[in-house]
Backbone as CSV, one residue per row, in Angstrom:
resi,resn,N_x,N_y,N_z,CA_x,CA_y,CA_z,C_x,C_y,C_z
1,UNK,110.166,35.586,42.821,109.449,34.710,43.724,108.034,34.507,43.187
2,UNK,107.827,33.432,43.046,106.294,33.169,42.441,105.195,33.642,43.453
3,UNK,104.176,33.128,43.282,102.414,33.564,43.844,102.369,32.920,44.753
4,UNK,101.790,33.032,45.813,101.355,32.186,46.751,100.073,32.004,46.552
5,UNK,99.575,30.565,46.653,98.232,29.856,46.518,97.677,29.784,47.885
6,UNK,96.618,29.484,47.795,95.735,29.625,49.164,94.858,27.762,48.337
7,UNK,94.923,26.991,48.939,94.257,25.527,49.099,92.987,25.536,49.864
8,UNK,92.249,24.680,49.545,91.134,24.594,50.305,90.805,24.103,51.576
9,UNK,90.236,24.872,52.313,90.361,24.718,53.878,90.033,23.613,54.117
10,UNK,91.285,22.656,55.118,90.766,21.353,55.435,91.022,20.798,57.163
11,UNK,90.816,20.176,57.757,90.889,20.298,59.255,92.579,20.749,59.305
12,UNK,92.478,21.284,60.974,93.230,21.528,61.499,94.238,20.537,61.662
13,UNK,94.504,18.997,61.527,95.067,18.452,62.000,95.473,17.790,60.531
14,UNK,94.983,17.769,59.510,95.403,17.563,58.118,96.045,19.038,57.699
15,UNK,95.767,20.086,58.052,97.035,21.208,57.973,97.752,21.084,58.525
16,UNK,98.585,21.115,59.698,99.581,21.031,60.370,100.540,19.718,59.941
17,UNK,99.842,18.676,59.469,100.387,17.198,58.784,101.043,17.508,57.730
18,UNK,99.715,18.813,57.171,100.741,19.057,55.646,101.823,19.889,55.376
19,UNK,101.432,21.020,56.303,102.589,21.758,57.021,104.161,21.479,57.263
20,UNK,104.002,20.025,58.204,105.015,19.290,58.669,105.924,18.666,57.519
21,UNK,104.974,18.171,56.709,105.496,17.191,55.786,105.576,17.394,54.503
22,UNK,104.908,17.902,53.473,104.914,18.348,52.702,104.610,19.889,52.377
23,UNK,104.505,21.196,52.912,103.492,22.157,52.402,103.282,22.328,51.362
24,UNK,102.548,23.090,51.284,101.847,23.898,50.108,102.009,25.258,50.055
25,UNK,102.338,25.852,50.710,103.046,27.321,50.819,104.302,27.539,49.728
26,UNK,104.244,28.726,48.716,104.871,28.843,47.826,106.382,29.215,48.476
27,UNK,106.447,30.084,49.828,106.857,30.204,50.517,107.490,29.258,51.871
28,UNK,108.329,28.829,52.403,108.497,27.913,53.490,109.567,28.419,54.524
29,UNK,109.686,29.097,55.720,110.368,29.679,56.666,111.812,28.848,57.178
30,UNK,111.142,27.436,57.017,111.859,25.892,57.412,113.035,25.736,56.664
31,UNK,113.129,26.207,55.154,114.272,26.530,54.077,115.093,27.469,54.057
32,UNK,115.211,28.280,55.311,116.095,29.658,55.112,117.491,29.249,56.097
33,UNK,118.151,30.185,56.139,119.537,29.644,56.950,119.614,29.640,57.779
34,UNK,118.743,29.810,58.954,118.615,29.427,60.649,117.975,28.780,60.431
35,UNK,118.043,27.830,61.477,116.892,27.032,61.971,115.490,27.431,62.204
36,UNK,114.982,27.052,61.902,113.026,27.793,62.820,112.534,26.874,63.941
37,UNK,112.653,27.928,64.554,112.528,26.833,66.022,110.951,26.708,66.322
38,UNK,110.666,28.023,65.969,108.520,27.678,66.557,108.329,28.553,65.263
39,UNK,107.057,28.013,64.495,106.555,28.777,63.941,104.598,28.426,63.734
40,UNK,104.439,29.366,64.269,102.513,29.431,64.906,101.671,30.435,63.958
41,UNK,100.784,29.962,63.278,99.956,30.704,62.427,98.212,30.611,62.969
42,UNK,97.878,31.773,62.813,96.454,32.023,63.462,95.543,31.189,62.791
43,UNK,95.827,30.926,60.980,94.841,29.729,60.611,95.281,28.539,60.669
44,UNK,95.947,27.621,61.583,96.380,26.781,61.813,96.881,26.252,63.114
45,UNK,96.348,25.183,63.641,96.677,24.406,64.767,96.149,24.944,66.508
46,UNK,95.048,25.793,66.274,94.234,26.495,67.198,93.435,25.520,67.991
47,UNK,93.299,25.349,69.389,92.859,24.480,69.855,91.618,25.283,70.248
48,UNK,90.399,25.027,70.411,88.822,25.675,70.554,88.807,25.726,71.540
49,UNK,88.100,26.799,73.094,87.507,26.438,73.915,86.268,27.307,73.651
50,UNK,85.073,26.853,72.439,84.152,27.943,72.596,84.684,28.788,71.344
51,UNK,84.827,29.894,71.838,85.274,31.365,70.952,86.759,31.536,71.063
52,UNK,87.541,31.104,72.340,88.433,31.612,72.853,89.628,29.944,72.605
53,UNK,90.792,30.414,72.698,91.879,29.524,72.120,92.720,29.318,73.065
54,UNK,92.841,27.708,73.399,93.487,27.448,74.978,94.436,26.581,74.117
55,UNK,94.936,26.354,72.938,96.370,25.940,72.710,96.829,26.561,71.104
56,UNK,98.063,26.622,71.051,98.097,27.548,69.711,99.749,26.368,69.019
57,UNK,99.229,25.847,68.370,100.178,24.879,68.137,101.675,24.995,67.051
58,UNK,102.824,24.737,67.400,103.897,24.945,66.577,104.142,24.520,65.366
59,UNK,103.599,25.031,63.787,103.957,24.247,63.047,105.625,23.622,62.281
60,UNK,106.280,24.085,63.483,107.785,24.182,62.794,108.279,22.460,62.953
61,UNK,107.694,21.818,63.575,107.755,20.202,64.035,108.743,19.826,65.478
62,UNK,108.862,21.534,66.135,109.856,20.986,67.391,108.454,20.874,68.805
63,UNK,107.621,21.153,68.436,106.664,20.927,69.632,106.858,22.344,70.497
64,UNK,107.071,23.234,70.181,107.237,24.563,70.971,105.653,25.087,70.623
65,UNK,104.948,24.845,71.205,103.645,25.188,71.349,102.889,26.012,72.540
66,UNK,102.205,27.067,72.369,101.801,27.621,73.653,100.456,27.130,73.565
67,UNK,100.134,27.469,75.159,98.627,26.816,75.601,98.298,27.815,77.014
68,UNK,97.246,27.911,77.409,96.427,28.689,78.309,95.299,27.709,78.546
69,UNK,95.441,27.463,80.070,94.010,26.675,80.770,92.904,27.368,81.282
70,UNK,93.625,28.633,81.534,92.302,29.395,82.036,91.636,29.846,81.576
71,UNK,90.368,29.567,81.165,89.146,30.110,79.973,89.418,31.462,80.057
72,UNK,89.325,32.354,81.336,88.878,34.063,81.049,90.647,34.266,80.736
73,UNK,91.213,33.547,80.769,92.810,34.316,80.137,93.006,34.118,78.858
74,UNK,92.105,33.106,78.102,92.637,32.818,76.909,92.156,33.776,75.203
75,UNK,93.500,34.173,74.516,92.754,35.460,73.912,91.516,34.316,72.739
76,UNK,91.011,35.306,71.820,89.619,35.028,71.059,90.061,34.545,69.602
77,UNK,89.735,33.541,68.812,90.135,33.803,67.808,89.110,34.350,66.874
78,UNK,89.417,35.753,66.323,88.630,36.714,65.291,88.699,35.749,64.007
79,UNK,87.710,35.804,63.568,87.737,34.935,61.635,88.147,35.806,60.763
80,UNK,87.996,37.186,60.369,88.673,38.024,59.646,89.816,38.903,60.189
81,UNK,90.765,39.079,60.046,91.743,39.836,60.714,92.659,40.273,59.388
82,UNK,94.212,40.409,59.631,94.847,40.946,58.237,94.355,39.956,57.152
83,UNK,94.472,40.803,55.984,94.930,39.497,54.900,93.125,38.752,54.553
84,UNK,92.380,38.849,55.568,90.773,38.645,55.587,90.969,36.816,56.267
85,UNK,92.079,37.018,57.015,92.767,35.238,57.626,92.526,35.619,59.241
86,UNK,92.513,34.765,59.931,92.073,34.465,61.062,93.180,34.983,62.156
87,UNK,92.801,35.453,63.242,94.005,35.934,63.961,93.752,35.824,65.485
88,UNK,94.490,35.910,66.414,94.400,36.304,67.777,94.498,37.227,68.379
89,UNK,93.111,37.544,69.152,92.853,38.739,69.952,92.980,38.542,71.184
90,UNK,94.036,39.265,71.319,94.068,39.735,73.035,93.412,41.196,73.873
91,UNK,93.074,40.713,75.145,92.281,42.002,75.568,92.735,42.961,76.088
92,UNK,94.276,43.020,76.392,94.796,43.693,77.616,94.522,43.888,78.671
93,UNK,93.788,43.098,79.469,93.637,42.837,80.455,94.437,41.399,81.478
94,UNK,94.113,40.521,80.560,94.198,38.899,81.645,94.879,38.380,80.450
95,UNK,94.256,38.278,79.128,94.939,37.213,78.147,95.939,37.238,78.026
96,UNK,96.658,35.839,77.990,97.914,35.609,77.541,98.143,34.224,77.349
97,UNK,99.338,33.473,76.899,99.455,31.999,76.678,100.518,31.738,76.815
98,UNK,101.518,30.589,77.595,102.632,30.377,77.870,103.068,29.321,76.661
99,UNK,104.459,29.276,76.322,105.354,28.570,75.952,106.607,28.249,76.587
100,UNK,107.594,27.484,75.089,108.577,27.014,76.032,109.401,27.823,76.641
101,UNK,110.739,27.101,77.207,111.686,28.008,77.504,112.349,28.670,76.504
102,UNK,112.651,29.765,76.238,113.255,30.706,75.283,114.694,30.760,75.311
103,UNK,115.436,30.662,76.455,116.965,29.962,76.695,117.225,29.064,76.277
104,UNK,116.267,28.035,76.433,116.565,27.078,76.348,116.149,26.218,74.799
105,UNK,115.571,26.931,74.040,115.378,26.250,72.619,116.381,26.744,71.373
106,UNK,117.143,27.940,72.351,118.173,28.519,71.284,119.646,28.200,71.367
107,UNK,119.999,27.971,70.554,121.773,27.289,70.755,122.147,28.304,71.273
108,UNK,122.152,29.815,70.837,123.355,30.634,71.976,121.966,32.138,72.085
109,UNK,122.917,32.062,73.271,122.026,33.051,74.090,121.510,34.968,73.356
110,UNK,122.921,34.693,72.387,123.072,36.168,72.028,123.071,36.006,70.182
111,UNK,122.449,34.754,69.914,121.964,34.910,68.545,121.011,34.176,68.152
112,UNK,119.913,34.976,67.825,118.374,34.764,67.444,117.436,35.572,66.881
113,UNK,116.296,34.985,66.544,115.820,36.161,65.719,114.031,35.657,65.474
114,UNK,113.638,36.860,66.608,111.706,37.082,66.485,111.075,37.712,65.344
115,UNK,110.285,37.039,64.521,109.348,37.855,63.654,108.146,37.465,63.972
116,UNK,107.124,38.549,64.105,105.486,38.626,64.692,105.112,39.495,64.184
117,UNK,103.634,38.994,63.530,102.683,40.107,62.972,101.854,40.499,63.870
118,UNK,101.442,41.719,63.701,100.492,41.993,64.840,99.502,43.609,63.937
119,UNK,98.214,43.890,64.640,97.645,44.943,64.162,96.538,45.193,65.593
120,UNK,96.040,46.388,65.408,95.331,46.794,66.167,95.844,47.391,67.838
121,UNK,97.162,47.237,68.044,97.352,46.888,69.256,97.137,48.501,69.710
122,UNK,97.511,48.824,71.143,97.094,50.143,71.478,98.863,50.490,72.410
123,UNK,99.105,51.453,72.461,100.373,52.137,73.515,100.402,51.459,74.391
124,UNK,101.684,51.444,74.884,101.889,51.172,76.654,102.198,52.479,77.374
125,UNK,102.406,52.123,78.395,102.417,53.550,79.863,103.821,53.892,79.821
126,UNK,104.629,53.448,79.082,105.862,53.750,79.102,106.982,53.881,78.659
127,UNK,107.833,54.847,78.586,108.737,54.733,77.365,109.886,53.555,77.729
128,UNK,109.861,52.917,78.351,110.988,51.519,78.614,110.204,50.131,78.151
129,UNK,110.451,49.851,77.335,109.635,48.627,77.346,109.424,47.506,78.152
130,UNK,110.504,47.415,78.781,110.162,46.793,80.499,109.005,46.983,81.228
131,UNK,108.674,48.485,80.974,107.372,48.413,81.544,106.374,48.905,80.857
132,UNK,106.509,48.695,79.431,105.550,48.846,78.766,104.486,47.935,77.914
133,UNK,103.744,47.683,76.848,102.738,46.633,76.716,103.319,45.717,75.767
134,UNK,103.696,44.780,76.358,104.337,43.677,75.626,103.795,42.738,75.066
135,UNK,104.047,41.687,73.675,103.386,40.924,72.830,104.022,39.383,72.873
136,UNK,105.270,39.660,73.514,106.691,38.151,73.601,107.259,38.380,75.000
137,UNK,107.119,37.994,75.236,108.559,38.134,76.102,108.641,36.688,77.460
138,UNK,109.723,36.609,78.251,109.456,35.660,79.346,109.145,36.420,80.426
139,UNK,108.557,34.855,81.262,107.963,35.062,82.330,108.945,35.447,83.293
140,UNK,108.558,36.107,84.438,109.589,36.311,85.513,110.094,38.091,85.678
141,UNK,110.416,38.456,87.178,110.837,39.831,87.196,112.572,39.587,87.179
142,UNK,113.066,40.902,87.550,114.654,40.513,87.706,115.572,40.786,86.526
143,UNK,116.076,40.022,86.850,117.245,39.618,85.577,116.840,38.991,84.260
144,UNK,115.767,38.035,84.300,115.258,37.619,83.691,114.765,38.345,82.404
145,UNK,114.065,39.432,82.637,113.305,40.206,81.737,113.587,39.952,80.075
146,UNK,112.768,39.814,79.073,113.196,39.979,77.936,111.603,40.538,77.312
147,UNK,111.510,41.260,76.597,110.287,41.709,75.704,110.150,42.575,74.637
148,UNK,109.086,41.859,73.757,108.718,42.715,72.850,107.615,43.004,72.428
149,UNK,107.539,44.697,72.233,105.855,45.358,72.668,106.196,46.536,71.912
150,UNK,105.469,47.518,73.083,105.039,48.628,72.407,105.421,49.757,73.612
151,UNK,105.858,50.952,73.440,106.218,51.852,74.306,105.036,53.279,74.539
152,UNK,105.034,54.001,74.910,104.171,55.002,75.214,104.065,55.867,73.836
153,UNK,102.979,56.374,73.796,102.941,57.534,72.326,104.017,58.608,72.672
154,UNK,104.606,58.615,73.178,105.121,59.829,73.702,107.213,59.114,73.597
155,UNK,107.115,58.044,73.509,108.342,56.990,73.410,108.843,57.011,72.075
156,UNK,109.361,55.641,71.979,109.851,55.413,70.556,109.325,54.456,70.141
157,UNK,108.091,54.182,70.164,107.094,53.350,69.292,107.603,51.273,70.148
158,UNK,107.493,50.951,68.601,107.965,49.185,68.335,109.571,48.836,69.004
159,UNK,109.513,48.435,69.335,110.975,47.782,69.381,110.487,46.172,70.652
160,UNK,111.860,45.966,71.084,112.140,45.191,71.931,113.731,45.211,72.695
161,UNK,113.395,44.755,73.677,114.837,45.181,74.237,115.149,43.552,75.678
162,UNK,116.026,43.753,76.223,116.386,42.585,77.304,117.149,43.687,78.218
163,UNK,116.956,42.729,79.667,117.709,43.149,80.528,117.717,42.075,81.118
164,UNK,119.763,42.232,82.011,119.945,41.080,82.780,121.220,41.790,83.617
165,UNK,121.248,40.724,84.265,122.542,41.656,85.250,124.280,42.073,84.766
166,UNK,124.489,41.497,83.589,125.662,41.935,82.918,125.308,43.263,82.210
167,UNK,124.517,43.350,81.604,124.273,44.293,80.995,123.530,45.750,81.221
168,UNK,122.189,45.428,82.298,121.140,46.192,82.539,120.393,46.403,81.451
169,UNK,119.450,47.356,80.984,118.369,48.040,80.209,119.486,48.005,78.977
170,UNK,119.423,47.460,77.697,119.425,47.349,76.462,118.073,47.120,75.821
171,UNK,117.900,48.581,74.736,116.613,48.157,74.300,117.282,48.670,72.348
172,UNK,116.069,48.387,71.525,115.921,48.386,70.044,114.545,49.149,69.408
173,UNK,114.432,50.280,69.129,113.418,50.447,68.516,113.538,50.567,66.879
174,UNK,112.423,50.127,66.346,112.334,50.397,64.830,111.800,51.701,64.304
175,UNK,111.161,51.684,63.101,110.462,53.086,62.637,109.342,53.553,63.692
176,UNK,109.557,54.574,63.957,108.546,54.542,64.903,107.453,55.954,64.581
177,UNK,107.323,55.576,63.143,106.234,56.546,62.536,104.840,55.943,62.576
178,UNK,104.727,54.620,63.298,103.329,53.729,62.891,102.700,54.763,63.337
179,UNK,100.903,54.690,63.235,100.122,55.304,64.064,99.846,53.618,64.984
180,UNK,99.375,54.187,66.023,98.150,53.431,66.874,97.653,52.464,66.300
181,UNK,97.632,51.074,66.326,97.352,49.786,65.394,97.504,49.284,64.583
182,UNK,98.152,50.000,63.930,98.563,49.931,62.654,99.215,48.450,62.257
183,UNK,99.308,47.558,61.387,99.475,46.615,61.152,100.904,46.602,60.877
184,UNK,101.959,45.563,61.708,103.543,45.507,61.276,104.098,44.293,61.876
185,UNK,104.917,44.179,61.083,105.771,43.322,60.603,106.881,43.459,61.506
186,UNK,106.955,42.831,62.870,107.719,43.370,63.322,109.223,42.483,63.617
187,UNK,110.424,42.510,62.999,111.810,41.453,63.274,112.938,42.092,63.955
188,UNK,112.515,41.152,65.065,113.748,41.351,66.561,114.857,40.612,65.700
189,UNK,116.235,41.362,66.309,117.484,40.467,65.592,118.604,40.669,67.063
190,UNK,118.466,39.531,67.579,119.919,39.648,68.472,121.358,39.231,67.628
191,UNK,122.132,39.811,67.308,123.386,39.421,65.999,124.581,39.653,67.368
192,UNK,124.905,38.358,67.509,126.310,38.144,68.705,126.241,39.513,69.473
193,UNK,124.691,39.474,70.107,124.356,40.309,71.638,124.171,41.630,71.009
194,UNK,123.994,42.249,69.675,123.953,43.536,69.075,122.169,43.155,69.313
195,UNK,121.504,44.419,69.466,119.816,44.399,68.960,119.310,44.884,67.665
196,UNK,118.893,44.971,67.179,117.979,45.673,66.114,116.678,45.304,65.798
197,UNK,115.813,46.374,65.751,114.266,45.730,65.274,114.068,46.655,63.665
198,UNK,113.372,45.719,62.885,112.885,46.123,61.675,111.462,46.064,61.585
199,UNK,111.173,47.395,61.613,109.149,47.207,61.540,108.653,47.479,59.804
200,UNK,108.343,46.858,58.878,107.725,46.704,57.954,108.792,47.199,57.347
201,UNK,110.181,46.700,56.820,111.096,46.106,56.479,111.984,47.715,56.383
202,UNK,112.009,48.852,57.635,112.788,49.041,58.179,113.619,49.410,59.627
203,UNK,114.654,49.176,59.082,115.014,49.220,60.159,115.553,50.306,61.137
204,UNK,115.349,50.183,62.822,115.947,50.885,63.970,117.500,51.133,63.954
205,UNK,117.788,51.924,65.129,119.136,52.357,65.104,119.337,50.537,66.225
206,UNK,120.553,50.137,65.918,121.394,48.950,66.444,121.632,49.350,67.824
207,UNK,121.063,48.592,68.848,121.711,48.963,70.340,123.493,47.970,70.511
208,UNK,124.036,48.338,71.235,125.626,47.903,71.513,125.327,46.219,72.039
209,UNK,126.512,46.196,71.545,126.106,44.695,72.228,126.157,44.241,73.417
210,UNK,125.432,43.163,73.767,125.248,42.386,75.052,125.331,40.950,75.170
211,UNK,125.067,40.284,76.130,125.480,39.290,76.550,124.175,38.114,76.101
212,UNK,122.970,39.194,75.470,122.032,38.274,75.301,120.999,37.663,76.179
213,UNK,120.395,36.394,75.916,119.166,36.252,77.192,120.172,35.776,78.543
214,UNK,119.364,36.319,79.536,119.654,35.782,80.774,119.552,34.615,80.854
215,UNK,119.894,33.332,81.727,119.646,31.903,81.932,118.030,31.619,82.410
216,UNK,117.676,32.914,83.034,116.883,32.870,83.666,115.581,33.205,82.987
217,UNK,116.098,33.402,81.670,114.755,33.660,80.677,113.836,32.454,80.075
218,UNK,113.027,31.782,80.844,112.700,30.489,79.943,111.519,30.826,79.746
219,UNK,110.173,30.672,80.422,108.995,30.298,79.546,108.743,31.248,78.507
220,UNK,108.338,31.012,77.624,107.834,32.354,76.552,106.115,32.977,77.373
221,UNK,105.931,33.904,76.684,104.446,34.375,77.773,104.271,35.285,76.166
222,UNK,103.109,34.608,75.771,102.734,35.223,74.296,101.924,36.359,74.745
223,UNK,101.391,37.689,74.594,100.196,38.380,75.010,100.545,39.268,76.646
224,UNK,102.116,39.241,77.070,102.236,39.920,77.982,103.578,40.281,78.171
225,UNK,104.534,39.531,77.161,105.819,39.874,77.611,106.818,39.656,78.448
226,UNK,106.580,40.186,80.118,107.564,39.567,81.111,106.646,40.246,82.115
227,UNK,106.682,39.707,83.725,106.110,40.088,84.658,105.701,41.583,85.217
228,UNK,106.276,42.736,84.367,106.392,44.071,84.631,105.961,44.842,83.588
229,UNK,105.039,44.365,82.666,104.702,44.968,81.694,103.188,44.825,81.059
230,UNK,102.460,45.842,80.717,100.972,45.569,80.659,100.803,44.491,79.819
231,UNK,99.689,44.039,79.540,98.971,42.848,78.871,98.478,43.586,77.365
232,UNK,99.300,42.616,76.844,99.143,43.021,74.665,97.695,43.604,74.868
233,UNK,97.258,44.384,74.255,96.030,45.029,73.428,95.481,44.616,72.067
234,UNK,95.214,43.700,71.207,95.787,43.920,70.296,95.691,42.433,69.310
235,UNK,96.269,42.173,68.403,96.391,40.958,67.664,97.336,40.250,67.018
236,UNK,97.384,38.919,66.774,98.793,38.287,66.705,98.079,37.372,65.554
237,UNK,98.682,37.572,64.218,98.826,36.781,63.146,99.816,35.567,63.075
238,UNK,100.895,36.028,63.222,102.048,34.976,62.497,103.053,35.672,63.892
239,UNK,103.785,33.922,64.220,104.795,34.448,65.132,106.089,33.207,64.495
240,UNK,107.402,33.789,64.454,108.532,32.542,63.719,109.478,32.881,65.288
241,UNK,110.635,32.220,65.480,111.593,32.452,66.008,112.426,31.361,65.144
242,UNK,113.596,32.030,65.352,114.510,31.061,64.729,116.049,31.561,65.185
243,UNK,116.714,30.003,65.232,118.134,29.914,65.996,119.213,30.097,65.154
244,UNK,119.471,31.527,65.098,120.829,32.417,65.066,120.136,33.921,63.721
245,UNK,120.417,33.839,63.026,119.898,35.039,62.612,120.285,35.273,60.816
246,UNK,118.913,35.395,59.945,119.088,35.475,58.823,119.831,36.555,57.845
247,UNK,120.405,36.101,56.378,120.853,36.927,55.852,119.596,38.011,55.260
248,UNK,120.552,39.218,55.418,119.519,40.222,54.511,118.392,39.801,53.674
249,UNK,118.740,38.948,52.219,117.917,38.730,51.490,117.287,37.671,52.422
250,UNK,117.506,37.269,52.839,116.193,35.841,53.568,115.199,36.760,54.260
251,UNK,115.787,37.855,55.013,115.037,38.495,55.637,113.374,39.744,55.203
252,UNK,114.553,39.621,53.765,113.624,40.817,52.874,112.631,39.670,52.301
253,UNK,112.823,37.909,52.041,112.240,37.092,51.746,111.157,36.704,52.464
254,UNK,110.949,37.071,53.681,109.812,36.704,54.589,109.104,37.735,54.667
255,UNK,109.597,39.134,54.682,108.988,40.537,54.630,107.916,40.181,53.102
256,UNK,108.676,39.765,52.398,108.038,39.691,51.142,106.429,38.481,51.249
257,UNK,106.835,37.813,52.027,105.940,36.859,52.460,104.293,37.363,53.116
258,UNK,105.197,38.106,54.392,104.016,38.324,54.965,103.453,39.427,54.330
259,UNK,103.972,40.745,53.710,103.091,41.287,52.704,102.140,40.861,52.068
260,UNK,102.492,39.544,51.102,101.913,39.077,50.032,100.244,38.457,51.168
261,UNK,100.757,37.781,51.725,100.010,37.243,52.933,99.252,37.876,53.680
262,UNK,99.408,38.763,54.057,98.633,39.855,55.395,98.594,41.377,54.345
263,UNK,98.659,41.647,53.436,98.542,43.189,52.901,99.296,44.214,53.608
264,UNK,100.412,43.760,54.035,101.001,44.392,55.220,101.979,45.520,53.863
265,UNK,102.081,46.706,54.202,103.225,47.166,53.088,104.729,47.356,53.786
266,UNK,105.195,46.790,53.164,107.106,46.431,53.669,107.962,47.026,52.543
């Protein structure tokens, strides 16, 4: 795989054009064997309010874009973060940013696949990730629930997991040797309702399979997860989703990416 080049910084709205249409990335997410349904980068397509970022735009070309109106909810964008590239800070408190429906942008319910960078973030209160500090997940209590965060020091670290009424509590954790902020690479894999998470390109033990998202899972909620779970701590580089789920090497191909990209070691 060749070098990745870095181009000279040019507006926000002539990146995302070039993004769309031609890139420049030696690398391209858009070329692998799922679909990419949203894909949002911290130096790219950030809408300003001030310091703080009230829209975070999709460069994948389906318009799956999150946005936040409320100034004190919206997280900060930091200018140096991994990689010495621009990122989003959330406070754990209030910040967060909604997107689309998550049911509803994926052809089947029980095959898909989250990758998000993140660093700095801090524990949640709990070893279930349901109720612990979440970074993805949808809005809503119930059946609904889907998230992915962080569990108590005392838990099993990274993962993500869903619950719905066929199934109940199915969760996925990855390596869960990080320390406390530590910068990772983190890829949710639902494979026909099986879970697995891979944190800096390895991977968790496989939870059994399930039935996948609830119907009832739609908005995405970037920075909190689902209605029962604390508010991210923490920072968000690069977020992809994509509809159904990559082969190994594609997968070790994006690991390879965001390394090269963020100094992340995978």
């Amino acid at each position: 795989m060749g070098a990745f080049r870095n181009s000279p910084r040019r507006s926000t709205a002539q990146d995302n054009h070039t993004l769309r249409e031609a890139p420049r990335l030696g690398f391209d997410p858009r070329n692998l064997g799922a679909r990419l349904l949203m894909w949002s980068r911290s130096d790219l397509g950030a809408t300003m309010n001030g310091s703080t970022v009230s829209d975070w735009a999709d460069s994948s070309g389906n318009g799956n874009d999150f946005s936040q109106s409320t100034a004190i909810e919206q997280p900060t964008l930091a200018s140096a973060g991994l990689g010495g590239r621009p990122e989003l800070t959330f406070d754990g408190s209030n910040d967060a940013m909604d997107g689309a429906s998550f049911v509803g942008m994926v052809s089947a319910a029980d095959d898909w696949m989250i990758v998000i960078v993140v660093r700095d973030w801090t524990w949640g209160g709990n070893v279930q990730l349901y109720y612990a500090r979440g970074v993805l997940g949808t809005v809503g209590g119930g059946v609904t629930r889907s998230n992915v965060g962080v569990t108590s020091e005392a838990g099993a670290g990274l993962g993500f997991g869903l619950w719905n009424a066929t199934d109940g509590h199915v969760q996925a954790y990855g390596d869960d040797s990080q320390a406390q902020g530590a910068a990772a690479v983190m890829v949710g894999v639902c494979d026909a309702g099986s879970l697995t998470m891979r944190v800096n390109g390895t991977a968790g033990a496989t939870a059994a399979g399930t039935t996948g998202l609830h119907s009832g899972a739609t908005t995405l909620e970037l920075g909190k997860g689902n209605g029962n779970v604390a508010n991210w701590n923490g920072a968000v580089s690069e977020l992809l989703i994509f509809d159904g789920v990559l082969r190994t090497n594609e997968v070790q191909e994006l690991e390879a990416y965001f390394s090269n990209r963020y100094g992340v070691r995978v």
